[in-house]
N, C-alpha and C positions, 0 to 999 in steps of 0.2 A: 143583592144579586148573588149568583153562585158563580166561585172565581176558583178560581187552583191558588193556592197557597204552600209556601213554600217554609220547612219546617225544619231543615238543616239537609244535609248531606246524605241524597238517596233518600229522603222523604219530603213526597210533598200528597198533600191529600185537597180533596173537593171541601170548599166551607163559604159563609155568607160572609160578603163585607159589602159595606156601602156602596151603592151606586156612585160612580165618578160624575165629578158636577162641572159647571165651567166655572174656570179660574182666571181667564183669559179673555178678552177679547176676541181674539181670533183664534180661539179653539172651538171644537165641536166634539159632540158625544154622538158616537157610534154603537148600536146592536149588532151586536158580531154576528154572521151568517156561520163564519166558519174559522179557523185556528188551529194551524198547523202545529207539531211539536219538531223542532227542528233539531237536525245533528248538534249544532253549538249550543243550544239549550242542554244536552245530555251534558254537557263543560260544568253550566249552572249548578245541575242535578248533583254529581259528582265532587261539588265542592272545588273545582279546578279554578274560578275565577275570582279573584279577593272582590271583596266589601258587597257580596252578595245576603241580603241580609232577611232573618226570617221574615215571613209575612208578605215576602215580595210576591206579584202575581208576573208567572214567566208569560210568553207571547208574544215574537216578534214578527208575524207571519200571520196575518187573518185581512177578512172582509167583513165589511158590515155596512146597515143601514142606517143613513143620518139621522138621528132623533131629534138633536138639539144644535142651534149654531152660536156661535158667539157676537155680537152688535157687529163685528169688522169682518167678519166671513162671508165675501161677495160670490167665490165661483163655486159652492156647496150651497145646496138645498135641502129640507126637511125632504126624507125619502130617494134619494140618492143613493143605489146601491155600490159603493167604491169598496176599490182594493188598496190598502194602506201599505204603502212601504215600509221597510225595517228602518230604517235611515227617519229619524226628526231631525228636518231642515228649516232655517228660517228663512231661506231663497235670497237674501238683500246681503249675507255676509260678504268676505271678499275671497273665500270657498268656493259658498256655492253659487258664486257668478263666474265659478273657472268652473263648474259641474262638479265639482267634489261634494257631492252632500254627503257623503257619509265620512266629512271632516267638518261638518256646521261649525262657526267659532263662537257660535249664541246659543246651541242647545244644551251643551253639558256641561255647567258648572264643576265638574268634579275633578276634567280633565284638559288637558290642550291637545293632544291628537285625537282621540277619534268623538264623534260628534254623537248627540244621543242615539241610545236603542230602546225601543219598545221594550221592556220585559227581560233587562238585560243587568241587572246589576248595577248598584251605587258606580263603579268606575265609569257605565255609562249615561249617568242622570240619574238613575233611580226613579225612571217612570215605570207606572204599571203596564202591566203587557196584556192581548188580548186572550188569552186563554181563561175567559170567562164571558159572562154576557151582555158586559157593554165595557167600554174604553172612553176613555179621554185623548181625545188624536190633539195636540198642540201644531201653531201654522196649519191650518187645516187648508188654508187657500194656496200648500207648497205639494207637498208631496201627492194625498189620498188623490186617488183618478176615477173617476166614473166607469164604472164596468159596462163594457160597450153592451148591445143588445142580445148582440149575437154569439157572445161569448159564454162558455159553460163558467156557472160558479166556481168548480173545481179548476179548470186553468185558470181562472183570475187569482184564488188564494199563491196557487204556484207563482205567481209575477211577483208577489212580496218581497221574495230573497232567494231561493232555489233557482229558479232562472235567470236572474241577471244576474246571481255571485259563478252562477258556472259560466256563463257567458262572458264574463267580464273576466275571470279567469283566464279562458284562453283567448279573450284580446287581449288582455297586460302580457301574453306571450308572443306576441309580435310576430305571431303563424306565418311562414311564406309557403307556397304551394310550394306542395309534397314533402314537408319538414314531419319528423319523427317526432310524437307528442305523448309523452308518459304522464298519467296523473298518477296521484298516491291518494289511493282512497274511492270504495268506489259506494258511499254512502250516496245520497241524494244529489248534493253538490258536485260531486267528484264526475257521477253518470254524468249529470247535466253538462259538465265541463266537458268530459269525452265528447260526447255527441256535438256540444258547439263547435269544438275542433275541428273538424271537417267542414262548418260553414265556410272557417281561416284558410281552408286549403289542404290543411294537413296531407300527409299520404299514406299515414299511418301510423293506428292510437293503438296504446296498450294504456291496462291499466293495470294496477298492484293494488292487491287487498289479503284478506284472509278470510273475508266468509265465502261460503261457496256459492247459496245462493243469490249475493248479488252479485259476483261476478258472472254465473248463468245470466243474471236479467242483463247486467251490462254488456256481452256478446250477443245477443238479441237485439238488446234496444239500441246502442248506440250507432251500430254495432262495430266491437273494437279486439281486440285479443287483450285477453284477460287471463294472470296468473295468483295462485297465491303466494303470498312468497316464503309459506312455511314450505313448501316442496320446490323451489327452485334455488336455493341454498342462499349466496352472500347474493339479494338483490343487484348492489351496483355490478356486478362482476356477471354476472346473466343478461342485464341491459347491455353492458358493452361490448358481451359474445352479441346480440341481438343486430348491433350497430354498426360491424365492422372495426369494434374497437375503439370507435371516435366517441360514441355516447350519443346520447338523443338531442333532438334539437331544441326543445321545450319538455321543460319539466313542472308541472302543476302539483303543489301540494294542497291537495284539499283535506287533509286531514287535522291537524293543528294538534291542542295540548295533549290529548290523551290518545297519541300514536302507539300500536305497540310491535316491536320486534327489537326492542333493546332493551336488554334486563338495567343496565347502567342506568338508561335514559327515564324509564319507569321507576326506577327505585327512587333518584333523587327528582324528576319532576312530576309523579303521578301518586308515590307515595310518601314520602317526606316531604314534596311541595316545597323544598329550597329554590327552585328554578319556577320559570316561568310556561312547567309543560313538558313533556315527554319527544325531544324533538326529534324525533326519528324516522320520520320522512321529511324533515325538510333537510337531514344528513344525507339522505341517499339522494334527492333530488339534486343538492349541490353537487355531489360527488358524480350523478349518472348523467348530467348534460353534459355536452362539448366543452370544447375551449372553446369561449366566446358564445354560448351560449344561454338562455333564459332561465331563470328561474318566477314560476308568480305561485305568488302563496296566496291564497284565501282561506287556509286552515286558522282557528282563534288559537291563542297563546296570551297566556295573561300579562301582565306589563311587566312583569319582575324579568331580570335578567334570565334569557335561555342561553343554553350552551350550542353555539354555531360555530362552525368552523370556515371564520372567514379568510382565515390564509387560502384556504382552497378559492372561495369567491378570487378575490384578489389575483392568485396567481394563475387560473384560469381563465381571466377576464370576462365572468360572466355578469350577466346584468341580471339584477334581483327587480322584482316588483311586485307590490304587496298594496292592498284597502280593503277597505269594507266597499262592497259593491254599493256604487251609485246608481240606487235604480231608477231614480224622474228621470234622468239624462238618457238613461235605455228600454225606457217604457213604449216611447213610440217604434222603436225599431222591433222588440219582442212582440209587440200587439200586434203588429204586420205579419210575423212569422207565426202566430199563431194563427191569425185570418187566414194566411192561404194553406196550412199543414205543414210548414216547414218544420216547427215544432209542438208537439204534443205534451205539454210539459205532465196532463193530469194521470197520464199511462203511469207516474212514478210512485202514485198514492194507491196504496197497499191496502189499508184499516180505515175505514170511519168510526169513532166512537165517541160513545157520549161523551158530554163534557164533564158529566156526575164520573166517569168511571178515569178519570184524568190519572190514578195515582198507580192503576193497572196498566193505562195506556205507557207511561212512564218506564215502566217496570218491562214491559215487554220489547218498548224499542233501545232502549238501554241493554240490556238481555241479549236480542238482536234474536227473539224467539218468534214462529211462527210466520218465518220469511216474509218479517217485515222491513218493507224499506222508508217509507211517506205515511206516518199516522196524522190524520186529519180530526182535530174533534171538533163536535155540533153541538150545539148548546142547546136545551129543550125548544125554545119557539124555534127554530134553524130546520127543526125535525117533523114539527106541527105540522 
């Protein structure tokens, strides 16, 4: 089959590996419809997250149709078109019967906090991912969900991980009506996270980035005030002119290791790679909320020690909250919101391209060229 392979750092090219077979019981093999390339994938690409190892195929964000099921796979059928969560859950751990799947304590061997990813790196199991034309989905009878009838393809792939990590984003900020909600970052997640902040009540989102045109799309779509913060000088000191001096109420870092507006923070975690990432939105985050208030991260940072500055946590009394989005626990609640328009999640997908042209597709949303925000790619039968 034709997969994305990955070849080191800032190279990955289109090539044939074997079709995935079951190994399992209860796994199933999926034909991908469609596979997204996602913001924390660029983590991958960039070499930012340890024990990612050549040969891996990335892909944590796709749909596809049942081919094959395993002897114990009861609520999958041959032909089934399902949208696969980022999250490999085993549903029976003592996780994910509190809804943390994306803390599974049976899917990754590699680690004890966070639970497998599709396409994500030895730290997270070392499963293939669907950025190719078929996958291996493990517990196929937990997470994958049938894609309702009436739903476009395109927002089903979005339900993978972009909408419920911004969604869930700003529920771990414990939103109260009319509360100030800053994100940092306004790549795919970050938008999502803006716009879900107003489901909470919010009373008013700003976001902080540095491209221009996604912060244009994100004043449109979300719609939010939006700055870069190469022209608004020391970020936190602009938010708390913004705030009355007190600082915002919810601060959302959706950006994670490879943040940039600190030469310090880049040098030793984005180019030396001593630290675990370049943390530099989750410093102004801590710094620009209240006393006593939120911080939630959904940006990735690799396990190695990052530099945080938790005297400030501490002596502000703020409350930090941080996962990997559990998306089976928020599938029915986003399916609803797409059913009636609440949210549009497929407005965020910019490019469709082939799955042959994976190493260009790559290269341009890394790049951040041709105001792209959401590359989606299609595998040849997807196109058929």
């Amino acid at each position: 089959m034709l997969a994305m392979n990955y070849r080191g750092p800032q190279r990955v090219r289109i090539d044939h590996k074997p079709e995935p077979e079951i190994l399992h019981p209860q796994d199933a093999i999926v034909r991908v419809t469609r596979s997204c390339i996602c913001g924390s994938d660029l983590h991958l690409y960039n070499g930012s997250v340890p024990d990612t190892r050549v040969g891996m195929t990335f892909g944590h964000e796709f749909t596809g149709v049942v081919e094959q099921v395993g002897p114990e796979v009861q609520k999958l059928k041959v032909g089934d078109h399902v949208l696969v969560p980022f999250n490999i859950a085993c549903g029976k751990c003592v996780f994910c019967r509190q809804g943390l799947y994306g803390n599974c304590h049976e899917s990754n061997p590699e680690a004890t906090a966070v639970g497998g990813i599709f396409g994500y790196s030895h730290t997270a199991g070392g499963y293939d991912g669907g950025q190719a034309e078929y996958a291996r989905v493990p517990y196929a009878d937990v997470s994958p969900t049938v894609i309702p009838d009436w739903m476009d393809p395109d927002d089903a792939v979005m339900l993978t991980d972009v909408t419920p990590t911004g969604y869930q984003a700003a529920e771990m900020g414990g939103i109260q009506k009319g509360d100030t909600v800053v994100v940092f970052g306004a790549g795919p997640v970050g938008i999502m996270a803006a716009r879900c902040a107003w489901l909470f009540g919010a009373g008013r989102v700003i976001i902080i980035d540095q491209i221009e045109y996604r912060l244009d799309f994100a004043r449109r779509w979300c719609p939010c005030e939006a700055y870069d913060f190469r022209s608004i000088g020391d970020p936190v000191l602009f938010l708390k002119k913004a705030t009355d001096w007190l600082g915002a109420d919810v601060c959302i870092d959706a950006v994670g290791a490879e943040a940039n507006g600190s030469p310090f923070h880049n040098t030793l975690g984005r180019g030396l790679k001593v630290i675990g990432g370049a943390a530099t939105a989750l410093h102004w985050a801590i710094n620009s909320v209240r006393k006593g208030g939120v911080v939630s991260v959904v940006g990735v940072y690799g396990p190695t020690q990052t530099l945080v500055p938790f005297g400030n946590i501490v002596n502000k009394g703020i409350t930090v909250r941080a996962n990997q989005a559990s998306v089976k626990r928020l599938l029915p609640r986003l399916i609803e919101h797409v059913r009636t328009g609440v949210l549009d999640p497929k407005a965020l997908i910019t490019h469709r391209i082939p799955l042959e042209e994976v190493s260009d597709a790559y290269r341009m949303f890394s790049a951040k060229l041709d105001n792209c925000i959401k590359p989606v790619l299609l595998p040849p039968a997807a196109r058929a």
